[in-house]
N, C-alpha and C positions, 0 to 999 in steps of 0.2 A: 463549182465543184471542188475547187482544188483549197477555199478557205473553208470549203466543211471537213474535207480531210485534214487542214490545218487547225481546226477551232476540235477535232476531235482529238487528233493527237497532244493540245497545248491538256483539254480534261483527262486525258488519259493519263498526261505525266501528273496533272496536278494532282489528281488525287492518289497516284500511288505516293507521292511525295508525301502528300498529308498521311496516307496509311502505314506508310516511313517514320514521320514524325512520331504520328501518336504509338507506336511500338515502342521505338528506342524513349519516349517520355514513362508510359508504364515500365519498362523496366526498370530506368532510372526511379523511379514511386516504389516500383517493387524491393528495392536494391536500400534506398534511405528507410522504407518503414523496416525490412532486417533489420536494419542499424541500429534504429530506433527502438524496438524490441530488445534486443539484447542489454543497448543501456539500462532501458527499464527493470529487464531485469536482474542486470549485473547492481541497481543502484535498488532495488527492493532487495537483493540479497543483504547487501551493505546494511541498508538501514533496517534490516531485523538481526543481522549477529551486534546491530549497537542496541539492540532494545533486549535482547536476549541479555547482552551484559551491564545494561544498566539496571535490570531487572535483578540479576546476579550480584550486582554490589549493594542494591538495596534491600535484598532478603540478609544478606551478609550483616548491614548495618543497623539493622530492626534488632531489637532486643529478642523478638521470639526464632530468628532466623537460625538458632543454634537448637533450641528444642525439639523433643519429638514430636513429633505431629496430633496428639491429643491434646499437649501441653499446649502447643502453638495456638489451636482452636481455641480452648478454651480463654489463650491469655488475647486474642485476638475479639472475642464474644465481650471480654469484660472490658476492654478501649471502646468497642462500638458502645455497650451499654455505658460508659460514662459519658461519650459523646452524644447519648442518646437524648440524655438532660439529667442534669445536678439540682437538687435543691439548695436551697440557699446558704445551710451549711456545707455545700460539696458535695453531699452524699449521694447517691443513684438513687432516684425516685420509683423505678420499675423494674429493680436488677432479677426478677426472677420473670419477669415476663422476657424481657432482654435474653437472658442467654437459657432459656426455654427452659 
């Protein structure tokens, strides 16, 4: 009788030990993915204020980045339209189909 009261008390510790354990582990999980989180989004902030300005120096450095915005379109329509295809002297084979 007295090693079933011994063999109950050894399960009784054990598993609140185990139900000990796994607490203080989820919080620890709970505690690192925070962390984790915040990096992410401390380093997605990061890497859009540098796409925001690389974006920023490259409108700056485009020849149309100064013009008004119908000028832009259209000087942007007539680079697609040459990139579209040249004929053999250079020339734009579809430049009115190209910039509509």
């Amino acid at each position: 009788m007295a090693a079933t009261a011994v063999m109950g008390a050894i399960s009784a510790f054990t598993s609140y030990k185990s139900s000990s354990d796994a607490k203080k582990a989820r919080k620890s999980a709970e505690a690192d993915a925070k962390l984790a989180r915040e990096d992410a989004l401390k380093s997605e902030a990061e890497a859009k204020k540098e796409q925001e300005e690389e974006a920023r120096k490259l409108a700056e450095s485009t020849p149309t980045g100064s013009m008004s915005t119908t000028s832009r379109i259209a000087a942007q329509k007539q680079i697609q339209a040459r990139r579209a295809g040249t004929g053999r002297q250079g020339t734009v084979l579809s430049q009115s189909q190209s910039l509509g």
